[in-house]
matplotlib code that plots the C-alpha trace (Angstrom):
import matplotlib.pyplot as plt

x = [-13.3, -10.8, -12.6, -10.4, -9.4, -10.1, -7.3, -4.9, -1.8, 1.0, 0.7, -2.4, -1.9, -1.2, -3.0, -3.3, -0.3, -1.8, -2.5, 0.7, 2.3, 0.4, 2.3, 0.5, 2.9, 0.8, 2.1, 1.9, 1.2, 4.8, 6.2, 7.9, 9.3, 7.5, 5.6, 8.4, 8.6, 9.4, 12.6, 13.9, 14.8, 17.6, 19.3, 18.8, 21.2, 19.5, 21.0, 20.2, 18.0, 15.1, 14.6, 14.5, 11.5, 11.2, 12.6, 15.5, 16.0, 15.7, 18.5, 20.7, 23.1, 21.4, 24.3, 23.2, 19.7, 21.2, 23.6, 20.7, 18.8, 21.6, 22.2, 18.2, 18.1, 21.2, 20.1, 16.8, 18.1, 20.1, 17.2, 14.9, 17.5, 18.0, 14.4, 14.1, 16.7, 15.7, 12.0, 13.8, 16.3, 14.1, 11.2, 14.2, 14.6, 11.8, 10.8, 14.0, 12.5, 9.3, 11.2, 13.5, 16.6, 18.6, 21.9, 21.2, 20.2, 24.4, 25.7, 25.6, 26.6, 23.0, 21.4, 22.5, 22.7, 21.7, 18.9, 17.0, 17.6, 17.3, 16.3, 19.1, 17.8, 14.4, 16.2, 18.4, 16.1, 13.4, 16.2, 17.1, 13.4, 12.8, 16.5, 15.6, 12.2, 12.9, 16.3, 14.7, 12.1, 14.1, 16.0, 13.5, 11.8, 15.2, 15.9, 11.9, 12.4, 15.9, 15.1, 10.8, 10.4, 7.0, 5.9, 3.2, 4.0, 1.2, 2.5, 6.3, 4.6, 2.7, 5.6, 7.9, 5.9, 4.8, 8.5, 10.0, 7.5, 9.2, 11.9, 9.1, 10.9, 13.8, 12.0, 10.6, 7.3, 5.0, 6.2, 5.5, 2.0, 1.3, 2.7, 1.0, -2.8, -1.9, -1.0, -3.7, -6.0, -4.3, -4.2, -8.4, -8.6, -7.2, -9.3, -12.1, -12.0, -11.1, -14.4, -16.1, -14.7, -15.7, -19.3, -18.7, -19.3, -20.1, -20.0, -22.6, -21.1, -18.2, -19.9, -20.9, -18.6, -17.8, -17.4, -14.1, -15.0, -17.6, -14.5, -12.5, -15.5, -16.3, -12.9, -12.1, -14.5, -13.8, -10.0, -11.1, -13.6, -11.2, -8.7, -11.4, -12.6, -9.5, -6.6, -4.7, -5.5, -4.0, 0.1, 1.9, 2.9, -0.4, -2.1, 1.3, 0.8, -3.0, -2.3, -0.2, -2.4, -5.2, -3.9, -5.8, -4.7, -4.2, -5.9, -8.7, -8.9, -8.7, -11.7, -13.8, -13.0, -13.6, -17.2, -18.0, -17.5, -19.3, -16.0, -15.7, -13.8, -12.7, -13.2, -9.9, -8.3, -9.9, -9.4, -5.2, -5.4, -6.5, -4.1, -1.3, -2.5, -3.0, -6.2, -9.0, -11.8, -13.7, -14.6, -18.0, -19.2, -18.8, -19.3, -17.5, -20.3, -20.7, -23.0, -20.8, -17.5, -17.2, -16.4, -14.0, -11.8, -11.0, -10.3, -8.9, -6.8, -9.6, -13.1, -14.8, -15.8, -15.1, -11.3, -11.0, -12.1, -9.3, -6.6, -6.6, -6.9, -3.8, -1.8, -2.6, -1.5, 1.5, 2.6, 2.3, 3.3, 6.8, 6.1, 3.4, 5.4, 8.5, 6.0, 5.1, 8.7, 11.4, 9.7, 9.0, 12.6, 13.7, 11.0, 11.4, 14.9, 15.0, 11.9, 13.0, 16.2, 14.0, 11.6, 12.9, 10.5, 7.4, 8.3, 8.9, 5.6, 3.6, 5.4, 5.0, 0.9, 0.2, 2.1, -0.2, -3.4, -2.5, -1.9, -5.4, -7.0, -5.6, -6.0, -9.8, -10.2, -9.2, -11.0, -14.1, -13.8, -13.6, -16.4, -18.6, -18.2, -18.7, -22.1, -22.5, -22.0, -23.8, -27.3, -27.3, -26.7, -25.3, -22.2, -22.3, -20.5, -22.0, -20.9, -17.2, -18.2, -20.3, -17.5, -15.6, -18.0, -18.3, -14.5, -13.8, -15.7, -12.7, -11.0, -13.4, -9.8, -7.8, -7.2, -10.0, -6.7, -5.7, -9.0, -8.7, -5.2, -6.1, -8.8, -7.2, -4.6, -7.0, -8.8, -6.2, -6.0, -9.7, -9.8, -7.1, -8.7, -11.7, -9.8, -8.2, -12.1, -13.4, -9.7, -10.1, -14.0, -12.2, -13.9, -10.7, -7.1, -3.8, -1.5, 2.4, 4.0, 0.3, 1.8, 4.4, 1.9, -0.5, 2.0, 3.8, 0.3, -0.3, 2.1, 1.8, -1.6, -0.1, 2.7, 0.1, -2.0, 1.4, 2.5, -0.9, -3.9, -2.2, -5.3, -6.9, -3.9, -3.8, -2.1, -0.1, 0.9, 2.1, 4.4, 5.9, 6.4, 8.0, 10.0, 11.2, 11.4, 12.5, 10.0, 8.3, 7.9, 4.4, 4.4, 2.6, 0.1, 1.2]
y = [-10.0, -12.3, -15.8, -18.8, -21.4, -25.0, -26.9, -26.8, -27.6, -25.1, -26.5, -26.2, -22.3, -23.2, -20.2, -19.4, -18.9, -15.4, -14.3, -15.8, -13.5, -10.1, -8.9, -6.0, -3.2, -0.6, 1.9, 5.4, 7.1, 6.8, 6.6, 3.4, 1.0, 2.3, -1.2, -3.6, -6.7, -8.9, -11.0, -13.5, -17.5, -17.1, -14.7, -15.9, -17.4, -21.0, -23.2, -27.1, -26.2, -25.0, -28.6, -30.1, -31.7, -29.3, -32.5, -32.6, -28.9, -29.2, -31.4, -28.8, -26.4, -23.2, -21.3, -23.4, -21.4, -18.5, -18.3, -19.0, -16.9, -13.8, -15.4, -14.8, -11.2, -10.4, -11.7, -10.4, -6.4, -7.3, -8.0, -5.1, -2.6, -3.7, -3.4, 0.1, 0.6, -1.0, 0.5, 4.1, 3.5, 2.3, 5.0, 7.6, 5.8, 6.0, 9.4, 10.6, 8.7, 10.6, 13.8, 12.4, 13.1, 10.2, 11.4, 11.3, 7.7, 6.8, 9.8, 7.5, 11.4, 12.4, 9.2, 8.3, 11.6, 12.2, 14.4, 12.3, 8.9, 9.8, 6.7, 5.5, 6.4, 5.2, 2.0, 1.3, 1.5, -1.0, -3.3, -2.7, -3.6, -6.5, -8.3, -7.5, -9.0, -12.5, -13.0, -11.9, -14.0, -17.5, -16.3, -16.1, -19.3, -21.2, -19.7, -20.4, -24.2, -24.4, -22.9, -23.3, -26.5, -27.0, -24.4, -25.2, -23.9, -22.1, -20.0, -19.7, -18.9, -15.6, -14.4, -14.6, -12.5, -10.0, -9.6, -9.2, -6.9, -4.4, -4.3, -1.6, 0.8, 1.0, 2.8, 6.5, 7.1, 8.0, 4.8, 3.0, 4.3, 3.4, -0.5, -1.0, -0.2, -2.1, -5.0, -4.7, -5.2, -8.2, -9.7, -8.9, -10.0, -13.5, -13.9, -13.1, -15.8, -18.2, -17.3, -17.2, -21.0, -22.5, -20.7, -18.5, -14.8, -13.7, -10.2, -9.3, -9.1, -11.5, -13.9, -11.2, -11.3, -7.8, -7.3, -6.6, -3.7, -2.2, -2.1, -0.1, 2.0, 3.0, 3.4, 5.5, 7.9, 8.3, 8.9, 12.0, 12.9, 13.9, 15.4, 17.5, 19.2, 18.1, 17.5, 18.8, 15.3, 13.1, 12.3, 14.6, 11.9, 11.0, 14.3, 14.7, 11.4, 12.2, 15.8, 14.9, 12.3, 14.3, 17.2, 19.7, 23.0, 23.4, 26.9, 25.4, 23.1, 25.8, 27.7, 25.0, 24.4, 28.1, 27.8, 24.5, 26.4, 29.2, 31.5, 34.2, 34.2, 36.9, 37.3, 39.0, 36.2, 33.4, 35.8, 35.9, 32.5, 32.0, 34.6, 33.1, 29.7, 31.4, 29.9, 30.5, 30.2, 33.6, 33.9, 36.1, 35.5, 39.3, 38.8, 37.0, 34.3, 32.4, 29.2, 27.0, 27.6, 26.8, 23.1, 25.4, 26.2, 22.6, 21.9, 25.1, 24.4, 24.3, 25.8, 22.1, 19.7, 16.9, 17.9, 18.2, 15.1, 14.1, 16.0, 15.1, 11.3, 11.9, 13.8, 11.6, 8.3, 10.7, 11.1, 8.1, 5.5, 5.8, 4.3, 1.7, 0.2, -0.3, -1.5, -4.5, -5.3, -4.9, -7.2, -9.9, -9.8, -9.7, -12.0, -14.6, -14.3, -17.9, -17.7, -14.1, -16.0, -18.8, -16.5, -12.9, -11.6, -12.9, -11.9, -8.1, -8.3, -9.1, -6.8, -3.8, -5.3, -5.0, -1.2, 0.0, -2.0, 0.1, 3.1, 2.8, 2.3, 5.5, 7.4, 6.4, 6.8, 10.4, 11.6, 10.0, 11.9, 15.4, 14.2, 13.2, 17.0, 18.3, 17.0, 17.9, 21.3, 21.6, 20.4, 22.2, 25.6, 24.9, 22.9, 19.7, 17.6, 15.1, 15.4, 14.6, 11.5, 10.1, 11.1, 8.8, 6.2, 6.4, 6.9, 3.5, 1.9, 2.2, -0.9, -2.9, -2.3, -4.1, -7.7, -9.1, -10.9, -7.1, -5.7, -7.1, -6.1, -2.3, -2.7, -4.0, -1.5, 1.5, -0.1, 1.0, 4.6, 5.1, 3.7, 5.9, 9.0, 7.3, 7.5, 10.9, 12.6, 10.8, 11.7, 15.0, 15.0, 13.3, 10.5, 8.5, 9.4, 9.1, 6.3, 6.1, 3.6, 2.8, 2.0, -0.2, -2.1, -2.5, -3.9, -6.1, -7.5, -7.5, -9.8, -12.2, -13.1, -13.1, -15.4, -17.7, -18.0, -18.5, -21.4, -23.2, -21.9, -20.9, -21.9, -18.9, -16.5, -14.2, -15.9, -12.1, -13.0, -15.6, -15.7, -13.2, -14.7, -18.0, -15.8, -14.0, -17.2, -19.8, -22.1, -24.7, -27.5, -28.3, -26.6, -28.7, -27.7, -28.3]
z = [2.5, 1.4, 1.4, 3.8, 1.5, 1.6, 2.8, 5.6, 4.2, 3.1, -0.6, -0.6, -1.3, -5.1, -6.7, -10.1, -12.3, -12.9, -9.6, -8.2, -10.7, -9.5, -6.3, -5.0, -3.4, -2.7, -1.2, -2.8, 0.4, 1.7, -1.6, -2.8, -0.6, 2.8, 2.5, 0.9, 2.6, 0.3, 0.0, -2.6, -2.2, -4.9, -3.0, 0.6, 2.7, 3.1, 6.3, 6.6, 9.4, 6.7, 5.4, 9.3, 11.3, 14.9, 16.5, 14.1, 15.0, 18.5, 19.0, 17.2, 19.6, 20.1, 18.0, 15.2, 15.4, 16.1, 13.2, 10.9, 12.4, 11.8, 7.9, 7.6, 8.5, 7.0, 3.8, 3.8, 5.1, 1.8, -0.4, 0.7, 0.2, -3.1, -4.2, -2.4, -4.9, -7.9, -7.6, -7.1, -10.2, -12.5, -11.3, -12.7, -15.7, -17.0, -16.1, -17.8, -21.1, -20.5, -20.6, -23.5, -21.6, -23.5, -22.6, -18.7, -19.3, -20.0, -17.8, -14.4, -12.9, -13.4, -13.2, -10.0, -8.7, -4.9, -5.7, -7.8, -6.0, -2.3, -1.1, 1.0, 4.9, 3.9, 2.2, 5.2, 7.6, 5.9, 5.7, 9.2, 10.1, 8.1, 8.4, 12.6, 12.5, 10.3, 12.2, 15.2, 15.0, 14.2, 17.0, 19.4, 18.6, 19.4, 22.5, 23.5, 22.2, 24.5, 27.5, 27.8, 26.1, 27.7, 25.8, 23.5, 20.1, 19.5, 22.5, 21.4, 17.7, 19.4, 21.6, 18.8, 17.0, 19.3, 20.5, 16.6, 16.1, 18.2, 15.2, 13.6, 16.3, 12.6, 10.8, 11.5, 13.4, 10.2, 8.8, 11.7, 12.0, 8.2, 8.6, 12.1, 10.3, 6.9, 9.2, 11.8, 9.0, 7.4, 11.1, 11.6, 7.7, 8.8, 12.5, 10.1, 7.9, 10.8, 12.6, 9.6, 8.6, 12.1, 11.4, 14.2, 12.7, 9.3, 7.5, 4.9, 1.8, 1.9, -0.6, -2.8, -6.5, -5.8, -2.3, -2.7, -5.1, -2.5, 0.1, -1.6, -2.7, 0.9, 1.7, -0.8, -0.6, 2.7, 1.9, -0.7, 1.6, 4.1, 1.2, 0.1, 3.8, 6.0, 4.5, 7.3, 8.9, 5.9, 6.5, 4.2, 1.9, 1.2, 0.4, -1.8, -3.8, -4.0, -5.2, -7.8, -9.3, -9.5, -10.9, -9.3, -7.7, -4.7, -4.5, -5.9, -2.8, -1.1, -2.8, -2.2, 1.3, 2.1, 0.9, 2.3, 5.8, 4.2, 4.4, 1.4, -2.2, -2.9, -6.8, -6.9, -5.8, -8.2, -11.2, -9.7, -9.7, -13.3, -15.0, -13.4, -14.7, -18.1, -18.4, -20.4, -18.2, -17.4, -13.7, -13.6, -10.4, -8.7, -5.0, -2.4, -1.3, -4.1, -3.4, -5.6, -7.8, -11.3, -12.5, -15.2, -12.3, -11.7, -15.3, -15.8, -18.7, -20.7, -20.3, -21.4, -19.2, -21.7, -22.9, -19.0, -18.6, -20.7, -20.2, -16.2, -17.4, -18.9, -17.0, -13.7, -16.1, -16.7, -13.6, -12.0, -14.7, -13.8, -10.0, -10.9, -14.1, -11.1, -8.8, -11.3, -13.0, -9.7, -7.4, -10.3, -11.6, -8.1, -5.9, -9.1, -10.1, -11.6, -13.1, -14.8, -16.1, -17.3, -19.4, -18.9, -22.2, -20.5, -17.0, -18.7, -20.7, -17.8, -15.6, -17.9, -18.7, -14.9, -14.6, -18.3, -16.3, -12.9, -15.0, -16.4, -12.8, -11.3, -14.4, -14.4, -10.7, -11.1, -14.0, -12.9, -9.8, -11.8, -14.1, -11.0, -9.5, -12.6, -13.0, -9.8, -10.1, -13.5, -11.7, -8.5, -7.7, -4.4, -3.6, -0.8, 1.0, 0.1, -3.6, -2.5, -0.7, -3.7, -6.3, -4.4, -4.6, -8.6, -8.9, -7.1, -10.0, -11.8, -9.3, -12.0, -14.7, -12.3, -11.6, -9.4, -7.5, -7.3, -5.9, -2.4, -2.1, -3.2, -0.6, 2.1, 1.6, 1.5, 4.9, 7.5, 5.8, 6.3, 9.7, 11.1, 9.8, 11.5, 14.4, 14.1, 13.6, 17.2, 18.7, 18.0, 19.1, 22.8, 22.0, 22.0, 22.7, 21.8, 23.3, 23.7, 20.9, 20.3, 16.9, 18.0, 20.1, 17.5, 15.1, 17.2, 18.5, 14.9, 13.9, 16.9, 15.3, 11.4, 12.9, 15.0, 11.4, 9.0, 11.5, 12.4, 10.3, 7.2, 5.1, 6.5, 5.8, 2.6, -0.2, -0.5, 3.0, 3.2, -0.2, 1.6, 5.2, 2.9, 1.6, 4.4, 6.9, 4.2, 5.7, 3.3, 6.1, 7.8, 11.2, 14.2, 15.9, 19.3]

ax = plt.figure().add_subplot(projection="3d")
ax.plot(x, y, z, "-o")
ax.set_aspect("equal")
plt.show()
């Protein structure tokens, strides 16, 4: 868990100039931009009312507030479109310089092209949400301050946030579910560490180097887990992204899901499977009950476990280098547009260090995987359950490659994920149920408590966090507590 820091002033979140330069996006589940809220100071629409005291503000008119509060999400709708669109055009860029398709790179025809850069619903609607909630939520806390001005502000704070929230209804009910966990856990990550400051609860691990690393490990294997024996409950987008970056087939998934319920493979099939593959391996196993399959089928472009090891090392950096190296160069260049401008070389070399570095992680994570099955497989004659859990566990070593200001955002980012399939497994047992715009209501409660923390414990809020509620909200002044 993320530990509080020490003082209670907004300044006071001064961070290192390395970690204030890694932004975590992570988002592969949804593909890029499901998570982007992010906006940019250069490029906001700034009224006088950002420098003001609350009494200064309160003796404004109320259209005052409520023109800012329209300039704030207009401007920030703006902003997250254009980094939906930045991420997707610069994701095409380089994969046509993967394929060395220099010509497409000048013919704006086949650049831009509608089939490759399909991003405009997704991009309109994360603007929609984003410009609704900031403006919405400026708005709302002038209209509380005008016409309930015995509200305490710690109250206005919480309704404002809980009522904005509702602005998650923009964006289609998949997304919704995904940004209602990430932010349930960023809202628990920040009630944590204000119990744990005021020595009210404490959770084993939290002091520990590495605890961070263990997070992710559990999560993680709990995530492949599931996309090993039931991927049916993963969202589409996930099992997709997952899928890709570990290049393993998906009739080989099915194989081993068939005898982990102790269903048949047919030999037949597996041998079909190979020749259309044009693999080397040999399958000899001659009945349909094999106890466990092959690790050759997994790595079935070559019979070796170690050129498998490899080869899946580098087709998974392959494939996903394109997203990661947009993930670290669009938001810097955009988030930091004067900084960019000040010392564009450095902010490009960083940016492309932190994609290679991301690059690395993922690559790692998935060949460790393979190799942990492997050994599996080549020590026991039966296959387990088990196994895909531990592989898990020894693949989310890897996190070690990563910036340790990284490791807790991968973590906390992997968290919700594993909790919902959490949820999903006792839903399905009816030992919970489903609830109407559950989703909604957990985000918009959600955000009630981020808000509370951003305007009156901010010391206890995620430095990620709150860069991004600055930006979005413009706010640099001291809130009160009352």
């Amino acid at each position: 868990m993320t530990e509080s820091r020490k003082s209670a002033s907004p300044r006071a979140s001064t961070i290192p100039e390395d970690q204030v330069d890694d932004i975590d996006l992570p988002f592969p589940d949804e593909g890029p931009g499901t998570q982007m809220v992010a906006s940019v100071s250069s490029a906001s629409i700034l009224s006088i009312t950002s420098e003001m005291s609350v009494a200064e503000k309160d003796k404004l008119p109320l259209a005052s507030h409520l023109a800012k509060a329209a300039k704030t999400g207009a401007s920030n709708f703006l902003l997250a479109y254009n980094i939906r669109a930045g991420i997707a055009l610069l994701s095409r860029i380089v994969q046509l310089i993967q394929k060395r398709k220099f010509r497409d790179l000048v013919d704006l025809n086949s650049l831009l092209s509608e089939k490759h850069l399909n991003f405009r619903v997704e991009a309109v609607s994360m603007g929609l949400f984003i410009g609704c909630f900031t403006g919405g939520y400026e708005a709302l806390q002038a209209i509380l301050r005008k016409l309930r001005p015995d509200l305490r502000h710690a109250t206005r704070t919480v309704v404002s946030g809980v009522v904005a929230g509702s602005g998650v209804l923009c964006l289609d009910p998949s997304r919704r579910r995904s940004l209602a966990l990430y932010t349930f856990v960023r809202a628990l990550q920040s009630v944590y560490n204000i119990a744990k400051a005021r020595n009210m609860w404490h959770f084993w691990g939290s002091h520990w180097p590495h605890g961070d690393a263990l997070l992710f490990g559990v999560t993680s294997a709990q995530v492949m887990y599931c996309f090993i024996l039931r991927p049916e409950i993963l969202p589409k987008e996930y099992f997709s992204f997952i899928h890709r970056a570990g290049p393993v087939a998906v009739r080989v998934l099915q194989f081993t899901q068939r005898i982990l319920r102790g269903a048949t493979v047919e030999p037949s099939d597996v041998i079909r499977f190979l020749d259309d593959k044009a693999s080397p391996v040999v399958y000899t196993i001659t009945h349909n009950h094999p106890e466990n399959l092959p690790c050759s089928l997994i790595h079935h472009g070559s019979s070796s476990c170690t050129v498998g090891f490899g080869m899946t090392f580098w087709k998974a950096a392959r494939r996903t280098f394109p997203l990661y190296l947009s993930l670290n160069i669009v938001p810097r260049v955009v988030l930091r547009f004067h900084r960019f401008l000040k010392s564009p070389v450095t902010t490009l070399m960083k940016g492309m260090l932190g994609g290679f570095r991301s690059t690395a992680f993922l690559g790692t994570f998935v060949a460790l995987y393979q190799a942990t099955v492997c050994v599996q497989k080549a020590l026991f004659r039966t296959d387990s359950k088990a196994t895909y859990f531990v592989a898990g566990l020894v693949a989310s070593t890897s996190i070690l490659l990563e910036a340790k200001s990284r490791r807790s955002e991968l973590a906390l980012y992997v968290l919700p994920r594993a909790l919902d399939l959490l949820y999903i497994t006792l839903r399905d047992k009816r030992v919970l149920s489903d609830m109407p715009y559950g989703e909604v209501i957990l985000f918009a409660c959600s955000m009630g408590t981020i808000m509370f923390c951003y305007e009156h414990e901010k010391q206890h809020l995620s430095p990620f966090v709150e860069r991004l509620l600055d930006r979005f909200l413009h706010s640099r002044v001291k809130s009160p507590t009352s």
